[in-house]
TIMARDREN-754085 format. One line per 3 residues: their letters; for each residue x negated, y, z of N, C-alpha, C. Coordinates in steps of 0.05 Angstrom, whole numbers, plus 5000, padded with zeros to 4 digits. Layout:
a) X:Y:Z:X:Y:Z:X:Y:Z  ...
***
This chain:
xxx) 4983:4976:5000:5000:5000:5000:4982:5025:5000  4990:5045:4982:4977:5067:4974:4971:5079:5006  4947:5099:5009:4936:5114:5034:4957:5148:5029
xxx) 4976:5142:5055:4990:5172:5042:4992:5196:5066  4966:5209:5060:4950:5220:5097:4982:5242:5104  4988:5248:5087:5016:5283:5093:5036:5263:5117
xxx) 5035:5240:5104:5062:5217:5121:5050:5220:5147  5028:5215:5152:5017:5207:5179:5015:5228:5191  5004:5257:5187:5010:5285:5197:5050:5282:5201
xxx) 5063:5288:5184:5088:5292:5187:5097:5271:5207  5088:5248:5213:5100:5231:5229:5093:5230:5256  5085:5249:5264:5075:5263:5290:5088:5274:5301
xxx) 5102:5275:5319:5124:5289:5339:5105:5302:5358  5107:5333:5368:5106:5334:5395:5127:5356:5406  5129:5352:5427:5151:5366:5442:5139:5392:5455
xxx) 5144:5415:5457:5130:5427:5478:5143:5434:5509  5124:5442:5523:5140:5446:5562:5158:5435:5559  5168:5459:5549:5207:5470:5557:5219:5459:5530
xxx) 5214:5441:5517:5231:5424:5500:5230:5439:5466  5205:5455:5467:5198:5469:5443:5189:5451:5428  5196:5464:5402:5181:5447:5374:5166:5447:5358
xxx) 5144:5475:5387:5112:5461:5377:5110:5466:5404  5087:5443:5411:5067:5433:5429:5058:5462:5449  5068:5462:5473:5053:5482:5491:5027:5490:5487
xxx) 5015:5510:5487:4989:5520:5493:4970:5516:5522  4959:5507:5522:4940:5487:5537:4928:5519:5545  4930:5548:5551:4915:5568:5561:4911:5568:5585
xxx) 4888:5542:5592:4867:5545:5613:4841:5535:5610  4825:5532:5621:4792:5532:5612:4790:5517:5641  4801:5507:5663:4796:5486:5679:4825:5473:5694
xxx) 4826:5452:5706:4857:5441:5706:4848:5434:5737  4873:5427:5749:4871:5423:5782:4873:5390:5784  4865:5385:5795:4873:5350:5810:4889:5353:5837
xxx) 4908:5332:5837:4922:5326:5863:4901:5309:5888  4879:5298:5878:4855:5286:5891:4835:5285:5881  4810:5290:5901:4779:5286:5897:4776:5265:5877
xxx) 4795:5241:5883:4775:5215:5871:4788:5215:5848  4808:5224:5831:4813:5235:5808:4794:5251:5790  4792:5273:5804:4764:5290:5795:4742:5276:5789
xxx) 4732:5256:5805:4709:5238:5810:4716:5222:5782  4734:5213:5789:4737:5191:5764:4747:5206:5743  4755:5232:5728:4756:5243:5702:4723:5240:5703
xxx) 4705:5259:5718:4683:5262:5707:4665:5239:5700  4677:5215:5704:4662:5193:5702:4676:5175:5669  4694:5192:5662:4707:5186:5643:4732:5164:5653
xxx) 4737:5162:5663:4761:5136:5666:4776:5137:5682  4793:5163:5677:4821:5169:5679:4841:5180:5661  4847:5168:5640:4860:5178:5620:4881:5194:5628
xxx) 4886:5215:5607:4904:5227:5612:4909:5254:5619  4878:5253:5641:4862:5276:5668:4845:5303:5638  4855:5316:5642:4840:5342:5634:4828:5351:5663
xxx) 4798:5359:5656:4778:5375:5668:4763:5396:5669  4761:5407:5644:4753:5426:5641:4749:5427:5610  4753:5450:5597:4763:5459:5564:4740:5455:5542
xxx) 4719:5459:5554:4702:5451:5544:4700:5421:5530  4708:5407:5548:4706:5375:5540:4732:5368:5525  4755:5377:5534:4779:5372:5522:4805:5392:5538
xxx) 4825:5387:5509:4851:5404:5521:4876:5393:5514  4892:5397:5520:4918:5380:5513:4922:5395:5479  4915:5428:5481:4920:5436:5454:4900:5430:5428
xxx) 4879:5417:5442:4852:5409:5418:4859:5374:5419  4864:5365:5430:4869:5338:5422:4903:5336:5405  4918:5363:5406:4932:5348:5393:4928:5348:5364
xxx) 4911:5380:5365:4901:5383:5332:4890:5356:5320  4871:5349:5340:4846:5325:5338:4868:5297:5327  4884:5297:5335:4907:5267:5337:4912:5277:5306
xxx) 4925:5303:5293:4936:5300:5269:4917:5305:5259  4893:5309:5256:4871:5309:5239:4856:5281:5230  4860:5266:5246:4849:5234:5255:4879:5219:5238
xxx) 4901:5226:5242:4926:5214:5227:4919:5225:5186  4909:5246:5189:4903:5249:5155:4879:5242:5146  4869:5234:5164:4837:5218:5151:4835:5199:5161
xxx) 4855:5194:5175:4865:5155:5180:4836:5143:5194  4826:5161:5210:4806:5144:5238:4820:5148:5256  4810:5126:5276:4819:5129:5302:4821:5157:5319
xxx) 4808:5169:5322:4816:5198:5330:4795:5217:5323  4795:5242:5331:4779:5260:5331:4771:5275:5344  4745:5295:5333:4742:5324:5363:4742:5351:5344
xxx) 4756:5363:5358:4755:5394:5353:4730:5407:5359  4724:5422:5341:4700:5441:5348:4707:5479:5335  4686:5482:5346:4697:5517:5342:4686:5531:5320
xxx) 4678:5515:5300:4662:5513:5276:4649:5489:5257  4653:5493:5231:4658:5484:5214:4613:5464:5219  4599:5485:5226:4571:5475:5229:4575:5465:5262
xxx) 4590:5476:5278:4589:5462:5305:4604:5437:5306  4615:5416:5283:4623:5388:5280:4602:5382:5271  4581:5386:5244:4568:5372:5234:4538:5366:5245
xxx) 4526:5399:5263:4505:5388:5284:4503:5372:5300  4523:5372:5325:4531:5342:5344:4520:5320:5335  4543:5316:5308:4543:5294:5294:4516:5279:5286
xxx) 4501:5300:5276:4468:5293:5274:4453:5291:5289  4459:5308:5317:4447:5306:5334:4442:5282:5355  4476:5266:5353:4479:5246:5361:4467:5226:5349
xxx) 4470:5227:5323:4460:5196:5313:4429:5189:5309  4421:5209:5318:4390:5220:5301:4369:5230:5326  4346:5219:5331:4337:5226:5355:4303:5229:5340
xxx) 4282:5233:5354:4257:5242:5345:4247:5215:5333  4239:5225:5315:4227:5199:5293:4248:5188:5271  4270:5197:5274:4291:5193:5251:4289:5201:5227
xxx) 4308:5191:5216:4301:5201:5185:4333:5200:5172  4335:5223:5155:4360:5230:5141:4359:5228:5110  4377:5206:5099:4389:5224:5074:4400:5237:5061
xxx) 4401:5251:5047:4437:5269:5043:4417:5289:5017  4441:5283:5009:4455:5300:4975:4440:5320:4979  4428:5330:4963:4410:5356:4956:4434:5375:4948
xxx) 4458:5375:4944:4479:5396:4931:4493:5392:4957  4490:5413:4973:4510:5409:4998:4508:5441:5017  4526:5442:5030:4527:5473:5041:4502:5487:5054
xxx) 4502:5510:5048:4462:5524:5053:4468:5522:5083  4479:5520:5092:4484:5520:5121:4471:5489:5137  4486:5472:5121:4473:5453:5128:4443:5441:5117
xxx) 4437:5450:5093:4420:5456:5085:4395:5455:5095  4400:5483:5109:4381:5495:5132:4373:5482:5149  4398:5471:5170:4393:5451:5187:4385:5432:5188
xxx) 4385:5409:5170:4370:5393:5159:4347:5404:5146  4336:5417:5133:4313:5425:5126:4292:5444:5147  4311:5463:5165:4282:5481:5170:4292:5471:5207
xxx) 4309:5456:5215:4319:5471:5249:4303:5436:5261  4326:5410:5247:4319:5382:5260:4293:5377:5263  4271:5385:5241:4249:5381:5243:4232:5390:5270
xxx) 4244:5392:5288:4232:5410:5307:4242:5392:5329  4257:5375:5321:4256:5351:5339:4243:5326:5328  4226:5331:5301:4224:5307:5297:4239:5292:5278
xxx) 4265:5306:5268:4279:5288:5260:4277:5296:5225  4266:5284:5207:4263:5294:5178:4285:5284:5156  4286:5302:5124:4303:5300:5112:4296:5292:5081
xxx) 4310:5274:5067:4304:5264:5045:4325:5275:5033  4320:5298:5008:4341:5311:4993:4347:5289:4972  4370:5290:4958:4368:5266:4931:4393:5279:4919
xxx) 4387:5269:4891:4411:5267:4879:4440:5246:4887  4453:5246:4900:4467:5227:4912:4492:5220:4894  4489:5223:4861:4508:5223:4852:4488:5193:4834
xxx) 4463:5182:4839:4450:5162:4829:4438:5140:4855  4459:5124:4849:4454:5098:4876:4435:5092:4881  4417:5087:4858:4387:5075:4860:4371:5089:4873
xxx) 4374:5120:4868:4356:5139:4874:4357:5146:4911  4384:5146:4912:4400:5144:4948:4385:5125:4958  4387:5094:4954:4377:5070:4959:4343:5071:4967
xxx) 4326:5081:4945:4307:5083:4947:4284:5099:4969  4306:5117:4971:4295:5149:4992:4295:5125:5026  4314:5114:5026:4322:5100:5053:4292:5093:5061
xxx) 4285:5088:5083:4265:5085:5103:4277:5068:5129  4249:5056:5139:4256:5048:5160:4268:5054:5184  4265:5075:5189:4271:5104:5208:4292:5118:5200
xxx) 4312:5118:5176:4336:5124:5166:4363:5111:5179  4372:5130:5201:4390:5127:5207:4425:5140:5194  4417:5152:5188:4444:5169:5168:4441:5176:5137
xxx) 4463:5168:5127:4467:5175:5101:4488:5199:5096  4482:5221:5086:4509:5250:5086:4496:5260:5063  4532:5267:5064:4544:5282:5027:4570:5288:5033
xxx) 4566:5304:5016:4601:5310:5021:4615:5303:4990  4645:5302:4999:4654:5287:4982:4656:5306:4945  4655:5334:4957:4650:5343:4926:4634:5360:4938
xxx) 4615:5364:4926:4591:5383:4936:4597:5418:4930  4586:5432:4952:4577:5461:4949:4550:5476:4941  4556:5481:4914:4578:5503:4901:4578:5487:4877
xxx) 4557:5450:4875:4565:5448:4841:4574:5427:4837  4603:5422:4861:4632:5407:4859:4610:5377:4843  4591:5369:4855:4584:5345:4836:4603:5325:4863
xxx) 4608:5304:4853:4633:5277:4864:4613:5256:4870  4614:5249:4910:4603:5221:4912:4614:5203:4912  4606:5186:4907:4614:5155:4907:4612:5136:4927
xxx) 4630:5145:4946:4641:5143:4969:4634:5119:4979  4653:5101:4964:4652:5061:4964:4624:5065:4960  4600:5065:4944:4586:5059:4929:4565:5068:4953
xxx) 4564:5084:4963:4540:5097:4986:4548:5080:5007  4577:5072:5023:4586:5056:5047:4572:5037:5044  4570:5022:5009:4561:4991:5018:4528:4986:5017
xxx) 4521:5015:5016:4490:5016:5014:4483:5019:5044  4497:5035:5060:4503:5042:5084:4500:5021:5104  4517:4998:5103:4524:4980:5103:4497:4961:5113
xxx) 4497:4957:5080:4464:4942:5086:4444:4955:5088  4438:4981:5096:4423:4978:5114:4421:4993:5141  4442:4984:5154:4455:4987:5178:4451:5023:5180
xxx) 4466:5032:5170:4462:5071:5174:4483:5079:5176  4490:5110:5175:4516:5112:5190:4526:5134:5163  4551:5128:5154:4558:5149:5128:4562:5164:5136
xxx) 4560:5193:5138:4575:5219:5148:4579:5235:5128  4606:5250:5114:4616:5256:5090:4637:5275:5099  4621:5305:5088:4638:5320:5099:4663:5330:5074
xxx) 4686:5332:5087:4706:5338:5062:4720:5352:5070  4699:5366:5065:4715:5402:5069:4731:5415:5039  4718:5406:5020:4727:5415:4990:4755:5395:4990
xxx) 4768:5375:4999:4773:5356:4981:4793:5352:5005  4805:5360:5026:4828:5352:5041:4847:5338:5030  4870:5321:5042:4888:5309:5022:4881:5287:5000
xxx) 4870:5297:4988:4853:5289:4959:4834:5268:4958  4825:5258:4970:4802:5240:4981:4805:5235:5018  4799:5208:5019:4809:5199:5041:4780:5173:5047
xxx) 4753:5198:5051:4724:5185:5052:4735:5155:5079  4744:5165:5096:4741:5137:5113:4762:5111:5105  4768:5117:5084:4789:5094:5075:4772:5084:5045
xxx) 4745:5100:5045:4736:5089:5027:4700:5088:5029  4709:5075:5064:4688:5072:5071:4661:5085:5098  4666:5106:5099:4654:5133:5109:4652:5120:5138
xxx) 4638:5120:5150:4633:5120:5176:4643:5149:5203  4641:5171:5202:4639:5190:5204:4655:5215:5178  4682:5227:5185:4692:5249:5164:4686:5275:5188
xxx) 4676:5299:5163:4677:5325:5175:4686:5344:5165  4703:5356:5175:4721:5391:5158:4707:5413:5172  4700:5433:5155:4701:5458:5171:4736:5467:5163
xxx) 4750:5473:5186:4782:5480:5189:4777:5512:5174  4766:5526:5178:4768:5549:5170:4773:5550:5140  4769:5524:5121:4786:5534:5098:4805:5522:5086
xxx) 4811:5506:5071:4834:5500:5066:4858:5487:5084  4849:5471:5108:4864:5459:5134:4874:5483:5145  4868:5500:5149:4872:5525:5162:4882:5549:5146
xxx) 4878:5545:5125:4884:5563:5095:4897:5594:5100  4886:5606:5123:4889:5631:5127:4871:5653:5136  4847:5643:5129:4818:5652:5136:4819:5669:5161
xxx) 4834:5672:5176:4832:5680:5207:4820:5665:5231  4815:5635:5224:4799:5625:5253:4781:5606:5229  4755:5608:5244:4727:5588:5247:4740:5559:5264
xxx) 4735:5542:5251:4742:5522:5268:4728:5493:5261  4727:5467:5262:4709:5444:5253:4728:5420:5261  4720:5392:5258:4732:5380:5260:4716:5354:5263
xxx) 4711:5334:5270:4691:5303:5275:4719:5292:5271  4717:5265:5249:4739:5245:5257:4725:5211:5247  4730:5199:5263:4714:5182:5269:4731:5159:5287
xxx) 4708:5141:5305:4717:5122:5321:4729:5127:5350  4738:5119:5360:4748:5125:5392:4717:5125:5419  4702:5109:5402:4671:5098:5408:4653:5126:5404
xxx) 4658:5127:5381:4634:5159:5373:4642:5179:5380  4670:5188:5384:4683:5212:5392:4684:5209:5428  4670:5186:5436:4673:5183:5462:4651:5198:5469
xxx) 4627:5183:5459:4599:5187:5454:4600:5216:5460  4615:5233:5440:4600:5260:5433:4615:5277:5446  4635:5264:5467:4644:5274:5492:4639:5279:5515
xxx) 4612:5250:5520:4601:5242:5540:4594:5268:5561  4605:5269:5578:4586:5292:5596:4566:5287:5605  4542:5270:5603:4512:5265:5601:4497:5267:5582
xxx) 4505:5254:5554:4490:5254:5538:4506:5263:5506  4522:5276:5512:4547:5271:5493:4535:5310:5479  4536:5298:5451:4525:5327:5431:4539:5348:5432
xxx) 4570:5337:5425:4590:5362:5423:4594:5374:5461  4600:5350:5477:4599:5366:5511:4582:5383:5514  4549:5384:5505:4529:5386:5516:4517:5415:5496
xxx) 4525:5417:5467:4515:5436:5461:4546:5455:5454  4565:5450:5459:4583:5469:5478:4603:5482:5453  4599:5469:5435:4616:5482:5412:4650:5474:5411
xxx) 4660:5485:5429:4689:5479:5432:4701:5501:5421  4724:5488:5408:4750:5504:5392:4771:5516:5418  4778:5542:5418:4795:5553:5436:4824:5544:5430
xxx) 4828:5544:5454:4858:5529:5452:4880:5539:5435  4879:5569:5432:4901:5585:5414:4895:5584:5391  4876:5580:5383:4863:5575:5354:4871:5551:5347
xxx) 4860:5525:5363:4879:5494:5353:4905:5501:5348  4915:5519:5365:4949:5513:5361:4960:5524:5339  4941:5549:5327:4944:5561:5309:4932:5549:5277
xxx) 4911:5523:5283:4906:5510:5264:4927:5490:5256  4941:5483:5278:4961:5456:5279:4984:5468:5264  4995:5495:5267:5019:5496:5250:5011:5493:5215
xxx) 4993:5510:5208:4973:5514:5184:4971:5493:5174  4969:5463:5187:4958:5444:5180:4988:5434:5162  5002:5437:5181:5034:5417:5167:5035:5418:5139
xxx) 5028:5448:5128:5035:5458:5107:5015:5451:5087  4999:5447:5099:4969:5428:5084:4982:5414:5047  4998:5407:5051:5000:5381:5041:5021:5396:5012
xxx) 5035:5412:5019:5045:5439:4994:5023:5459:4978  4999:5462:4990:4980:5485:4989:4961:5471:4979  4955:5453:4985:4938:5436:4970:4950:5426:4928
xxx) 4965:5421:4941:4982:5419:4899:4980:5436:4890  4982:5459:4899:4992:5495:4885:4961:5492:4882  4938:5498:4897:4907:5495:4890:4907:5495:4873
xxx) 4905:5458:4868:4899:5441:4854:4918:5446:4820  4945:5452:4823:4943:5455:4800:4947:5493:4784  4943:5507:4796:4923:5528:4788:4900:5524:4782
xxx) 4877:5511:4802:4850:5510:4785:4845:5488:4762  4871:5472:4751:4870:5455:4734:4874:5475:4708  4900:5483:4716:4907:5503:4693:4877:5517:4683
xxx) 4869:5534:4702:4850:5552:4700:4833:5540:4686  4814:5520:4692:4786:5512:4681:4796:5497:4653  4812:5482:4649:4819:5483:4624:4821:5514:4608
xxx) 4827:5527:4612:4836:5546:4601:4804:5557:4591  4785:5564:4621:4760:5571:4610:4754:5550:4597  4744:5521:4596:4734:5510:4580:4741:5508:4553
xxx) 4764:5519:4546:4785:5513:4521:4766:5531:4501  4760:5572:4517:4746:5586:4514:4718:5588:4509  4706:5564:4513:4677:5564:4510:4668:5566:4533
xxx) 4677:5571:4563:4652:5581:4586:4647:5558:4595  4629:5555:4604:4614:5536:4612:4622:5534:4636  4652:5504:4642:4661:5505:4664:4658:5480:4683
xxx) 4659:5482:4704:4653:5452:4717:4677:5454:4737  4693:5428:4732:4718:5423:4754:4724:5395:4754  4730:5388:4772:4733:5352:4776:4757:5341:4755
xxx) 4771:5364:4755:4801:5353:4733:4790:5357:4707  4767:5358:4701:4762:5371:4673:4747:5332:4660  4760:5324:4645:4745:5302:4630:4717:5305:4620
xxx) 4699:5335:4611:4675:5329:4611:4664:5328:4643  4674:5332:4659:4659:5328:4683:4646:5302:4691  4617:5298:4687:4611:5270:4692:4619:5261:4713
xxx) 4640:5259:4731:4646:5243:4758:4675:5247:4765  4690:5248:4728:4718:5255:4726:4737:5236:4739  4721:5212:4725:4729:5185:4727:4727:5170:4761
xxx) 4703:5176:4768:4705:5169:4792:4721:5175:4809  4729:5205:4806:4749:5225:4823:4778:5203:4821  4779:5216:4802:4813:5187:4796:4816:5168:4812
xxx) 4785:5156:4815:4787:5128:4821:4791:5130:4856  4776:5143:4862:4785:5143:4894:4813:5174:4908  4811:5195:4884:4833:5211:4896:4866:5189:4907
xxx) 4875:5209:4925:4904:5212:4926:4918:5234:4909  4935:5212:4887:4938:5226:4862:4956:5256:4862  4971:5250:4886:4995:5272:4889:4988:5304:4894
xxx) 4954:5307:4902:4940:5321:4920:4918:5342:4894  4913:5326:4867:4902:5336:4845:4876:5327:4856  4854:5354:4834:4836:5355:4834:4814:5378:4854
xxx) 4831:5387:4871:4826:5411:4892:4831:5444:4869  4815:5456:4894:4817:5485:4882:4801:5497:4875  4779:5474:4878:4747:5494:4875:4735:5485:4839
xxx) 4731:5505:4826:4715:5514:4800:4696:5530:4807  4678:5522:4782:4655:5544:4776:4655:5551:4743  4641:5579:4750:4641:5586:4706:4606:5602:4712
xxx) 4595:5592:4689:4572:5605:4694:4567:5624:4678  4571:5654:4686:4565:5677:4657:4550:5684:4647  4519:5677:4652:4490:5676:4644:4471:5685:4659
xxx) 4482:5709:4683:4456:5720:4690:4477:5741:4717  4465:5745:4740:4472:5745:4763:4480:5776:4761  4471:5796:4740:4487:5817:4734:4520:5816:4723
xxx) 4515:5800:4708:4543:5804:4694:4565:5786:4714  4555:5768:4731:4572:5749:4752:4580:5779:4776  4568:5788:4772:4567:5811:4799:4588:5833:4792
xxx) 4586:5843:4767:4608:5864:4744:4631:5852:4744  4625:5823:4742:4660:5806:4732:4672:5813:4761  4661:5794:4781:4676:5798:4810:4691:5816:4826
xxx) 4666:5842:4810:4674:5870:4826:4690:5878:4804  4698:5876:4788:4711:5878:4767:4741:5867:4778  4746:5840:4787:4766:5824:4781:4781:5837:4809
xxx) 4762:5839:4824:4770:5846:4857:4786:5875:4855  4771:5895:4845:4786:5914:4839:4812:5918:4824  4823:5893:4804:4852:5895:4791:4863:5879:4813
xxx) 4860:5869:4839:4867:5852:4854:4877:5827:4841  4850:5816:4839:4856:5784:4822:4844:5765:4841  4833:5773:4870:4819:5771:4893:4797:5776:4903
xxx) 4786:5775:4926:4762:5778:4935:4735:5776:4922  4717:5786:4928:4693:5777:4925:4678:5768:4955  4688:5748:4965:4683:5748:4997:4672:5709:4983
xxx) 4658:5704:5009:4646:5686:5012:4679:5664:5030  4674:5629:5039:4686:5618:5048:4701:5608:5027  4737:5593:5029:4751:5581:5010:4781:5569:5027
xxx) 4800:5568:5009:4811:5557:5021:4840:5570:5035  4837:5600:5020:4853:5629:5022:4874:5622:5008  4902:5635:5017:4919:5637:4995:4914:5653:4966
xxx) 4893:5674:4975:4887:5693:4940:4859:5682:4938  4855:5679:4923:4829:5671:4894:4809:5689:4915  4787:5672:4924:4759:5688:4931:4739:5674:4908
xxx) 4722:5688:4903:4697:5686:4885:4666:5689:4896  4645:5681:4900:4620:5685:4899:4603:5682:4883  4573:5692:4876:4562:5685:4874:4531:5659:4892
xxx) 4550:5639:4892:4524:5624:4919:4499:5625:4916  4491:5631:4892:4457:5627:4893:4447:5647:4916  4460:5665:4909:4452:5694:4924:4473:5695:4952
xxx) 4490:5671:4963:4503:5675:4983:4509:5663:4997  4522:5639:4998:4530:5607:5008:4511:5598:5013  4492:5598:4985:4474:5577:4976:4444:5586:4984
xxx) 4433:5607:4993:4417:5632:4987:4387:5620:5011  4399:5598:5025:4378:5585:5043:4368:5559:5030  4375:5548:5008:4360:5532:4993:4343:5551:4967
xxx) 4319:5552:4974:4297:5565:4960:4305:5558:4933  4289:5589:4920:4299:5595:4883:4287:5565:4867  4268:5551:4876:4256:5535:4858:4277:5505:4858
xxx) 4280:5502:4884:4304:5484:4891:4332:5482:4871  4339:5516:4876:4363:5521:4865:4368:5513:4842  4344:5522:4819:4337:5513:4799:4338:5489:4791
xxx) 4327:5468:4807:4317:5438:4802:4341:5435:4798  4357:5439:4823:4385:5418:4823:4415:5428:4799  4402:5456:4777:4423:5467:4767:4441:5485:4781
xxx) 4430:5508:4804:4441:5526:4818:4430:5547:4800  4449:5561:4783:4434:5587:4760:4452:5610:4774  4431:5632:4766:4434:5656:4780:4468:5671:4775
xxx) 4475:5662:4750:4500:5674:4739:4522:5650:4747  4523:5635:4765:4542:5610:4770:4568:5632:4785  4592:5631:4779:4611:5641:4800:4620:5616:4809
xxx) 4629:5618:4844:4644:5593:4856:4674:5606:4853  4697:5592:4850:4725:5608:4847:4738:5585:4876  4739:5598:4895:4771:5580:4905:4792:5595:4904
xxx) 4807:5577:4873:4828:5575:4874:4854:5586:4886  4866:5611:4886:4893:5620:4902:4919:5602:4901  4939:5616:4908:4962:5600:4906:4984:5616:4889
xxx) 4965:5631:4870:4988:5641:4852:5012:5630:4838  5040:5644:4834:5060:5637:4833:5060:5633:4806  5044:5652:4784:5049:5656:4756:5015:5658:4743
xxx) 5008:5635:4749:4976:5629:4743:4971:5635:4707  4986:5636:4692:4982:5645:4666:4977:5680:4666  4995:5691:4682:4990:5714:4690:4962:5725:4690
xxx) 4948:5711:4721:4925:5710:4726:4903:5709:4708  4908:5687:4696:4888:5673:4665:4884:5697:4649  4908:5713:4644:4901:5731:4622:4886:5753:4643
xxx) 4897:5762:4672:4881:5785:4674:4856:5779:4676  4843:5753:4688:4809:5752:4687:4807:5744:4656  4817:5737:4644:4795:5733:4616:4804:5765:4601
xxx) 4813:5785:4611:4816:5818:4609:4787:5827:4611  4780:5818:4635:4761:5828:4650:4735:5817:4640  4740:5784:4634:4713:5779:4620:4711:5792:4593
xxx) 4726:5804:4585:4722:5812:4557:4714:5844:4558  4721:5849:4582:4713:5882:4583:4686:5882:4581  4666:5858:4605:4637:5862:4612:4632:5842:4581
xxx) 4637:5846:4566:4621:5831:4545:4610:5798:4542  4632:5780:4561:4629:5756:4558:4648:5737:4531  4629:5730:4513:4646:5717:4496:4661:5702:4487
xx) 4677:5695:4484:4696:5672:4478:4697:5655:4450  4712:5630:4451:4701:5621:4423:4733:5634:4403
***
């Protein structure tokens, strides 16, 4: 039977206090016990049920955590207060001095960084790869390789992993998948196709109102225990907790997940056909020249498309800079960094997102100075749209066929 994550969100009841129909707000930062040896025994972990202090957990971050863990179909999850404060823990936990990492050379500068300039300072080193070639993944592995990470469509050049195909490499040789799918909500369902470890930053499309920073770990009842631990536990210990009004305010945001995601998805289909039809040199998962078109198919949830994220590359980081400020000013949207907005934001990543993976890098992997990232709005009359930016590319002198 088909994986259908909106059912498992929607099939979530909670009640709130006073018989409300959303979930009370958990606004406290420490909780009382009727006895010492309650207290004793929360902090020892084994009293379910027992909230202790907000940091570790809240009635309003676990419930986010429960419907977040119901759409990526793991056993449960943890809230974090940022999209990089899920995915550090996570490494930090699995990964100790003398470790060794693989992961996708096309992946957020943020994490980038961290894996490249921060772990090393524990010791813990990073093997960049093309992760869209098995052999090449396979090969990087080491003895001292404990994690394999990618995300499921990469930032900013939307390349598609092969989810199944890395798990069973994973697999044998006992490592832990961690796959963040932050581009691809709905749409891909990494732990049903394998993934050890799923990670969202909430702040964009789960949340799709660019008002809260937020993250997400979903995983085992075991690892989310782990990274709870008040001794040794990553997320307890380096303190990155999501505020309670913000979960609650992610949890309504989320319902709607599952409408906002189609509207994306089929705006940026429209769209990148449209540029590719034109000659620009476009890259989008729904697009049949996309080498990893096919794969997409193969593991999406069909109802959900191909997301919202495109790129068009205009040649040279002047004329990407004219178009934006160009398009921003007829209000065709932002030129702001992030994704996942109801109106169309645009960047250029080389110079922004992306701007902590060095120029020679950028280059290697096909990061060119004129790349725009588009996420996708939720316009009502997307033909509309189509004509006013290809207005605008025709003002700054970009050609068409």
């Amino acid at each position: 039977m088909a994986f259908k994550p909106a059912n498992n969100i929607q099939d979530l009841q909670y009640f709130g206090e006073f018989g409300g129909v959303n979930p009370s707000i958990s606004d406290s930062s420490t909780y009382t016990f009727l006895s010492a040896k309650t207290m004793f025994d929360t902090f020892e972990g084994n009293a379910d049920g027992c909230y202790l202090y907000s940091r570790h957990s809240s009635p309003s971050n676990l419930y986010l955590g429960e419907a977040l863990a119901a759409m990526e179909g793991t056993e449960t999850a943890n809230v974090t207060a940022s999209g990089m404060g899920a995915i550090t823990p996570v490494i930090m936990q699995l990964c100790g001095a003398g470790d060794h990492i693989v992961s996708s050379r096309t992946i957020y500068g943020g994490t980038y960084a961290f894996l490249k300039n921060f772990t090393p300072r524990f010791n813990i080193e990073t093997c960049f790869v093309d992760i869209t070639k098995l052999d090449v993944v396979e090969a990087a592995i080491t003895k001292n390789t404990k994690v394999l990470y990618c995300e499921s469509v990469s930032n900013p050049l939307l390349e598609v992993a092969d989810i199944e195909g890395l798990s069973k490499i994973a697999k044998k040789h006992n490592l832990k998948l961690v796959v963040d799918n932050t581009f691809s909500p709905l749409s891909i369902s990494p732990a049903k196709l394998g993934a050890d470890v799923v990670i969202h930053s909430l702040t964009k499309f789960i949340n799709g109102s660019s008002d809260t920073v937020g993250g997400v770990v979903c995983g085992t009842q075991e690892f989310i225990n782990d990274l709870r631990n008040v001794n040794d536990g990553a997320c307890m210990l380096l303190g990155s907790t999501m505020d309670s009004l913000r979960s609650a305010s992610v949890l309504k945001n989320l319902r709607t997940l599952h409408i906002r995601m189609q509207q994306h998805s089929k705006n940026a289909s429209y769209l990148a056909k449209k540029f590719e039809k034109d000659g620009l040199k476009t890259v989008y998962p729904g697009l049949a020249s996309h080498p990893s078109h096919e794969l997409f198919k193969s593991m999406m949830n069909k109802q959900y498309g191909f997301g919202g994220m495109l790129t068009i590359d205009v040649g040279s980081l002047d004329k990407a800079n004219e178009l934006m400020e160009m398009m921003q000013e007829k209000n065709l949207g932002y030129l702001a960094v992030s994704l996942g907005f109801y109106k169309t934001l645009f960047s250029a990543p080389g110079s922004s997102t992306s701007s902590e993976i060095p120029e020679d890098e950028q280059q290697e992997m096909g990061l060119s100075d004129g790349l725009i990232r588009f996420s996708i709005g939720l316009d009502a009359d997307i033909e509309r749209t189509y004509n006013m930016m290809k207005s605008c590319m025709l003002k700054i002198g970009i050609e068409f066929n």
